[in-house]
N, C-alpha and C positions, 0 to 999 in steps of 0.2 A: 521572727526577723522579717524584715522589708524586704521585699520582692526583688530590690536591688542588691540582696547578697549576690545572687549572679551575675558573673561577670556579662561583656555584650557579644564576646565571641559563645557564651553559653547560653543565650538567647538566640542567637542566628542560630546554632547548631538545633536546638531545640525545637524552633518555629521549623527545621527545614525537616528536621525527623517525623514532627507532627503532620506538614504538609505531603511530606513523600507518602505518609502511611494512609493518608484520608484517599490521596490519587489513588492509590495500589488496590482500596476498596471500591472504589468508584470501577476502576477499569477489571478488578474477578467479577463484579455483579455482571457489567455490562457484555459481558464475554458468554456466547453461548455453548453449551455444552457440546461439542465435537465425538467424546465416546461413545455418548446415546443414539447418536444420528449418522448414520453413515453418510447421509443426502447431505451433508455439510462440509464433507469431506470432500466432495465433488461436485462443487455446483448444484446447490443443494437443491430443490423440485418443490420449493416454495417459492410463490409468487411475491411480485413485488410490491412494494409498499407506496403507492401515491401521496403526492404533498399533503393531500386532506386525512390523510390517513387510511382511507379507503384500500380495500387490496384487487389488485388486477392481477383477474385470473389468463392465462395463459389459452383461455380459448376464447377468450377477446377477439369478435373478426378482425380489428387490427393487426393481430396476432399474424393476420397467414397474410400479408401484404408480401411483397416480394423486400429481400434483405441482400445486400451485399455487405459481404463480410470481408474488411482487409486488412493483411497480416504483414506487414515488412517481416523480410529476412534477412540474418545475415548469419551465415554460416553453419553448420551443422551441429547443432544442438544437440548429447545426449538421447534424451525423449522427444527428437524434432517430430520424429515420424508420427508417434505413440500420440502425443499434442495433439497434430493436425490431424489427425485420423477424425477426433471425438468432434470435429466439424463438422465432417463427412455425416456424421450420424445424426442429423438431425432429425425430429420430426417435425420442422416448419417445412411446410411444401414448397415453397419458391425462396431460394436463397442461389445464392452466387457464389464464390470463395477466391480472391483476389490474392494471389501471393508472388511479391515483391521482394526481388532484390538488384541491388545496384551494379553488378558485374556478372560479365560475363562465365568467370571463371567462380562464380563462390558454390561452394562444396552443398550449398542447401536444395540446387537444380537438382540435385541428384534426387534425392528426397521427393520431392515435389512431381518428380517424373514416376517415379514409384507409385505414392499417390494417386493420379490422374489413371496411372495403370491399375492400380486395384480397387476405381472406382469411375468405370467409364461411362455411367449414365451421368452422373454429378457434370456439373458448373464451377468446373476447374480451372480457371487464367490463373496463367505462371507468366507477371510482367517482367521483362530485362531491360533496365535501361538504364541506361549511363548516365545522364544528364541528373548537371546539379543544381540548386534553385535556391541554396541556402546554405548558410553555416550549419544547423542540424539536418546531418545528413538523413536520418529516420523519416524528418519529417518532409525532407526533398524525394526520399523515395515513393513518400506517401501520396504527393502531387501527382508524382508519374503514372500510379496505380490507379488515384480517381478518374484520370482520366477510362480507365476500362468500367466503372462501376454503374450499371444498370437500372439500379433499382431505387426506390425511394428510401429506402432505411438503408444509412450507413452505419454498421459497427466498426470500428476497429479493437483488435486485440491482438495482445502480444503473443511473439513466438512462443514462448513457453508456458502455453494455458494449456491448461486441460478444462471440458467442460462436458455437461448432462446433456441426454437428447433435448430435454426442453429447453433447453438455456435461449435460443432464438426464440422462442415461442416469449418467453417468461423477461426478456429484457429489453423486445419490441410492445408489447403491451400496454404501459405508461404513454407511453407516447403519442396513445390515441388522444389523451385530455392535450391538448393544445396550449396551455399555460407550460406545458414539460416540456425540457429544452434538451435535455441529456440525462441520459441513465447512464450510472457508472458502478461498477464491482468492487467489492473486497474480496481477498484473496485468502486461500489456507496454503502456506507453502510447506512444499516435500522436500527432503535434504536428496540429494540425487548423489552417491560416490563417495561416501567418507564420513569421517568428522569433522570437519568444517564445515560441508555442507551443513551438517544437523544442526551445528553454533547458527549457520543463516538462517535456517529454519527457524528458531528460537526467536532471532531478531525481527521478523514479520509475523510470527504468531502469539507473539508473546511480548510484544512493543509495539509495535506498528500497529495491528490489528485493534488492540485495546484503546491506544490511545485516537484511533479514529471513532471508536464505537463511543467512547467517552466526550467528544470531538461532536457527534451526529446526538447523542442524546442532553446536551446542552444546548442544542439549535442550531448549530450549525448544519449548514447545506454547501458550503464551499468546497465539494471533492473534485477530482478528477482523475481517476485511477486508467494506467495503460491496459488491465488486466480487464478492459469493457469499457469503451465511451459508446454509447447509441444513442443517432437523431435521427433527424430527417434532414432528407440530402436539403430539402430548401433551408432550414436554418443553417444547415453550415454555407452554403453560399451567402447568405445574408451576413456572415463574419467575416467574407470575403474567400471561405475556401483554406484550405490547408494553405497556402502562401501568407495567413496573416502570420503562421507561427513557423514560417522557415529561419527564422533567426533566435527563437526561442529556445534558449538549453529545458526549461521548463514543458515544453510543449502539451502533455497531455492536462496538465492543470489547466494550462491557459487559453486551451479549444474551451476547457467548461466554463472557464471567467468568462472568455468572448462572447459566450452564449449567455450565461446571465446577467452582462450588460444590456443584454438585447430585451430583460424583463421577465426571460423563463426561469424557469425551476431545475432546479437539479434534484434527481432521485436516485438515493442508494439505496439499490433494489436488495431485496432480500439474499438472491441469488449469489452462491459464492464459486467463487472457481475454483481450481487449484494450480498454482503454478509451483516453477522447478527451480531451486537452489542450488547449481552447481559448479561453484568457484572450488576447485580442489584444494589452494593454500592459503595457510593465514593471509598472506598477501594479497592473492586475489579478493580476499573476503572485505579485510581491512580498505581497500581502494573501493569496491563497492560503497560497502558503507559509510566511509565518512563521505562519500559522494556526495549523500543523500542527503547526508546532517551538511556539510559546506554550501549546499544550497538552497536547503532550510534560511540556514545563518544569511545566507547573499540577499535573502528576498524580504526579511523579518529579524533583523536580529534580536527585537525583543522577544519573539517568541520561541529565540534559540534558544536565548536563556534561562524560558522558561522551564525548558527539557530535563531542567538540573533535578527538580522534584519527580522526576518518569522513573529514574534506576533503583528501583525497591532494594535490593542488596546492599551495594554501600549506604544508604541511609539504615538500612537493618543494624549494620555492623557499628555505624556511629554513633548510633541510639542506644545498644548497650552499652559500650564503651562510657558515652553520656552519661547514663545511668549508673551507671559502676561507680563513675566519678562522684556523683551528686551525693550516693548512697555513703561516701567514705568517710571517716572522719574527718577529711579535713573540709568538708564540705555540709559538717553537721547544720549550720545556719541557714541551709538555703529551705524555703520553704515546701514543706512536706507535696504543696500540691505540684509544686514544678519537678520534682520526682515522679509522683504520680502519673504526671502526663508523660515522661519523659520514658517509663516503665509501660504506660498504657499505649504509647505510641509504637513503640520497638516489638510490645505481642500482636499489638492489632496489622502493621506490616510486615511480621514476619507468617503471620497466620493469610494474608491476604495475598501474600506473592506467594505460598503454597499452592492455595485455590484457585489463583489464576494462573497457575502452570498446569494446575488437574481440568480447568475448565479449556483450556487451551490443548490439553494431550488427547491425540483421537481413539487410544484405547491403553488400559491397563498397561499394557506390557511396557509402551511408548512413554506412558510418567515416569516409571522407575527406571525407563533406559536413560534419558535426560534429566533426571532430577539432579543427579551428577551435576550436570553443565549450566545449572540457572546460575550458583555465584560466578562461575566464569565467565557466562552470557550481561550478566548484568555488571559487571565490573567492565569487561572489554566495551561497554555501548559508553560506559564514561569515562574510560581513556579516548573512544573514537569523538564523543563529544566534547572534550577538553581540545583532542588535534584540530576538528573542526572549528575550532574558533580561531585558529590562523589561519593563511593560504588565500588564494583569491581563484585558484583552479582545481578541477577536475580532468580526473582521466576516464573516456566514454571512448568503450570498443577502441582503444590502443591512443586516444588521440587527446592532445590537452585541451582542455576547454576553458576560456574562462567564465567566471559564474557573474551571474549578476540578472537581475529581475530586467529585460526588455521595457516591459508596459509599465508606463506610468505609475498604474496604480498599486504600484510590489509595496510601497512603505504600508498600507492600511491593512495587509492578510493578517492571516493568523494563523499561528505555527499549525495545527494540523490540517489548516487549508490545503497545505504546499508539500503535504508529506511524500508523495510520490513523483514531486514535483521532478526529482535527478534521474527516476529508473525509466530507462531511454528505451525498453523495447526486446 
């Protein structure tokens, strides 16, 4: 029988099973194995990887240049303390550690003072100040703080990182080749307080993660992750300074656009951090996350849509279904190979979202605890991607926002350009 016994809603169905399941093998290969490696699980003690491919070692005299590192705060964090500690521990010899928050009264001074108490040799500023300079308020705080920063490398990262002694060594490095404009991180996140957390966890180590690393091994160089931007203080004055991005809901993306407008490189360093998951209810989770996707959407919407092939489970479950159907008698006519595919597709993604949840679990016990919650994790990312394609706001730290690409040049990205594009800090 002719190819066209299939109906075209059995063709769409078909081509999106096939594609969901080639993505799902593309993103287990590119995913590195987390239970072999403890160093991966925290910022891991491999150096990073320069545009040529070359690797820069972490005892680069570059490496020991002076660093300031600044952290906006806002509020007390679960693991605030625990976090900012693995700062403190560096083995870069000259570093600074800038931490910022916008009142007087927020619960994180406390922390912070603690801190400074249990480490009084350290290059401890705790900046306070009020003053505002933008609609994102993260990156108004950040203004206020440059102003204290000393040194010719600026990092910034977010409150809830954790990181290796060598991580200053290992993410100031690159930066010696003078073509690099910014180094940026990927992240392994910990669920912090529950099961929801664990479902967030699942959503950045097991989505997010993959689809960047899938994202960087097609050529892409367009990241910008909160979780580690580092330059040198002269290029970010040459962007004009955190002021270019106080009206940016995007902002950490769009520090590393502004930079390679200017001709430089972005390098995503080898080096991984780990940061903390800790929305206690669906609620909180669910407003996180479509956050992220509603901003995707605001900046790209072609590449929103192209998200539809990322969620390995329901395409699992369609493609059997599919197959069931195709296999039935009353579908005897349809052509043996579009079975075949339809059957080869539903094992090869059901076998490849397994192995990318073992390559994504950081030990034994950790796959079989969550193996549970992958169809739940991947079902809830395509009802949150379905909600994301209404609305024109978010909600950041209690307040509406609405979305929409500032710069000019938002129509030309691509979806996982801007995938961190919402997570404010």
């Amino acid at each position: 029988m002719a190819a066209h016994a299939l109906t075209a809603c059995q063709w769409i169905l078909l081509a999106g099973c096939t594609g969901a399941s080639l993505y799902a093998m593309l993103a287990a290969v590119a995913m590195p194995f987390f239970g072999t490696r403890r160093k991966a699980a925290l910022a891991g003690r491999d150096a990073s990887s320069t545009p040529n491919g070359s690797i820069a070692c972490a005892s680069h005299p570059f490496a020991q240049v002076g660093v300031s590192v600044l952290k906006p705060l806002c509020g007390a964090e679960p693991r605030l303390y625990d976090n900012l500690r693995t700062f403190c521990e560096q083995r870069h010899r000259h570093f600074q550690l800038v931490l910022g928050v916008s009142s007087p009264d927020d619960p994180a001074i406390a922390v912070v003072r603690r801190l400074q108490a249990a480490y009084p040799s350290h290059d401890i500023e705790l900046a306070i100040d009020t003053r505002v300079h933008g609609s994102n308020l993260k990156v108004s705080n950040l203004i206020n703080m440059a102003e204290r920063a000393r040194h010719d490398i600026i990092v910034i990262a977010d409150s809830d990182i954790a990181v290796e002694p060598d991580y200053l060594d290992s993410v100031a490095a690159p930066l010696a080749d003078q073509n690099v404009g910014v180094v940026t991180c990927l992240y392994v996140a910990r669920g912090v307080g529950g099961f929801w957390p664990r479902v967030g966890a699942l959503f950045i180590n097991e989505w997010f993660a993959p689809s960047v690393r899938v994202a960087h091994a097609s050529g892409s160089r367009r990241f910008g992750f909160g979780a580690t931007l580092a330059l040198r203080r002269a290029t970010l004055e040459r962007i004009g300074g955190f002021d270019a991005l106080k009206n940016c809901l995007a902002d950490d993306y769009w520090l590393a656009e502004h930079v390679r407008a200017l001709g430089l490189q972005t390098v995503l360093s080898r080096v991984m951090v780990a940061t903390d998951v800790i929305e206690p209810t669906f609620s909180a989770l669910w407003q996180r996350e479509t956050r992220w996707l509603r901003t995707i959407r605001s900046v790209n919407p072609l590449g929103f849509a192209s998200l539809l092939i990322t969620f390995p489970t329901p395409w699992v479950v369609t493609g059997a279904w599919l197959t069931a159907a195709l296999m039935a008698g009353a579908c005897a006519h349809v052509p043996d190979a579009a079975k075949f595919v339809s059957a080869a597709a539903t094992a090869a993604g059901l076998a490849a979202r397994l192995l990318l949840h073992l390559r994504a679990s950081r030990r034994e016990r950790t796959f079989w605890r969550d193996l549970p919650l992958v169809p739940l994790r991947d079902t809830l990312l395509a009802l949150q991607w379905l909600a994301s394609a209404f609305g024109s706001h978010v909600m950041w730290r209690g307040t509406r926002v609405p979305v929409g690409a500032s710069p000019a040049r938002a129509g030309r990205l691509r979806v996982m350009d801007v995938m961190e594009a919402s997570d404010g800090g």
